[in-house]
C-alpha positions as CSV (number, residue, x, y, z in Angstrom):
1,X,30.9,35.4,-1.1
2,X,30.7,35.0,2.5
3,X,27.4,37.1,2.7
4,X,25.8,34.8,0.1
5,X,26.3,32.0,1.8
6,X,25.0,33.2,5.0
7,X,22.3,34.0,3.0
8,X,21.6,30.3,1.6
9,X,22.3,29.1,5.4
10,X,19.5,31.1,6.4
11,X,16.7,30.1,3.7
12,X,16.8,34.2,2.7
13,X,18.1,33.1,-1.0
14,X,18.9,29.8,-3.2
15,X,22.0,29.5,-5.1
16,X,21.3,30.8,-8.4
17,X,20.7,27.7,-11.1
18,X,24.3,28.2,-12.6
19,X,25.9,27.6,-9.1
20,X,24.0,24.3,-8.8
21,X,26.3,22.2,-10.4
22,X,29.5,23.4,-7.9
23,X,27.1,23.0,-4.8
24,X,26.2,19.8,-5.5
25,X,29.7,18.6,-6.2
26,X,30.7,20.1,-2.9
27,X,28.2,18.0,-1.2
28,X,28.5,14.8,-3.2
29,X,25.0,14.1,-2.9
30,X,21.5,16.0,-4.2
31,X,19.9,17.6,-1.1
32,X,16.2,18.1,-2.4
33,X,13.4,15.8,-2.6
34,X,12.7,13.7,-5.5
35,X,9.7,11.7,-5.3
36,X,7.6,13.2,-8.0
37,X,7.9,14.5,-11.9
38,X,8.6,18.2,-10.4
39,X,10.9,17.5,-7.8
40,X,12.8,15.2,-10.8
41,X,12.6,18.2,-13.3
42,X,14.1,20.8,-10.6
43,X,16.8,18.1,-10.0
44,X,17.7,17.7,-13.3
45,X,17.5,22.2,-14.0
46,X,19.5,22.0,-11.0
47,X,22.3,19.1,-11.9
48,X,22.6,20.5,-15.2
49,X,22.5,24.4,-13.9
50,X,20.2,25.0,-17.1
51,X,17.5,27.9,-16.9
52,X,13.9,26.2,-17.8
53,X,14.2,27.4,-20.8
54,X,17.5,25.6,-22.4
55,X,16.7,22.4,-20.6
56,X,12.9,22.6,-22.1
57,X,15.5,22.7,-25.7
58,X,17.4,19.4,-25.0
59,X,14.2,17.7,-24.1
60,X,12.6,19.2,-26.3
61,X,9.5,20.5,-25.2
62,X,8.4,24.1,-25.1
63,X,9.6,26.1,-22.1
64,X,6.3,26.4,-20.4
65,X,5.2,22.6,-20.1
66,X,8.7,22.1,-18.4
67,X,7.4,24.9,-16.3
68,X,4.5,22.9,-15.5
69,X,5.8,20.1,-14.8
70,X,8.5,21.7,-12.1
71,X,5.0,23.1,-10.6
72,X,3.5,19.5,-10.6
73,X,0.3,20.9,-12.9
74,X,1.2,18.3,-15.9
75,X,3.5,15.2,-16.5
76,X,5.7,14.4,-18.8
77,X,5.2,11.7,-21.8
78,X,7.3,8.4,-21.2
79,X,9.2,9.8,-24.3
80,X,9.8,12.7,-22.7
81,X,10.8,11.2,-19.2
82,X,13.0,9.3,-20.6
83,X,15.1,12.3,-22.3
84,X,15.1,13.8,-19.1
85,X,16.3,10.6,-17.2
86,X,19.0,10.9,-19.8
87,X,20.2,14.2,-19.7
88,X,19.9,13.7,-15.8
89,X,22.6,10.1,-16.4
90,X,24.8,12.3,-18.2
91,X,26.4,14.5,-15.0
92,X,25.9,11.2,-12.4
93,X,28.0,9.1,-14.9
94,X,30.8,11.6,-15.2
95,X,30.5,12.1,-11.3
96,X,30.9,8.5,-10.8
């Protein structure tokens, strides 16, 4: 476990999306930016520690336009923003 650390500490690997969840309770806070629709959508895979494909299922959108949206090459519908703002309220209310 040590070695994979070491490994995040040096920028050689990122914590694998299951792990998410456990790092960010650790640090009590979410370390990346989140200015735009992709850095939101790679928050939210990453709060949740959901593969783009099951988080694409609860907000119900085909995998591949969440996919695009974590790039930044589409945004979502207000409908579909706000599914993902709730999903995203889910972990902060049970962490606060």
């Amino acid at each position: 476990m040590r070695e994979v650390y070491e490994r995040w500490e040096r920028d050689e690997r990122e914590p694998v999306v299951s792990v998410w969840p456990l790092v960010l309770a650790f640090l009590g806070y979410y370390p990346g930016p989140q200015e735009s629709f992709a850095d939101m959508t790679l928050m939210a895979r990453r709060t949740l520690g959901l593969e783009q494909k099951k988080l694409a299922e609860q907000v119900g959108v085909i995998h591949q336009r969440l996919r695009r949206w974590e790039h930044g090459a589409e945004t979502p519908s207000p409908p579909e923003l706000a599914r993902l703002k709730g999903l995203l309220a889910e972990p902060m209310r049970a962490a606060g």
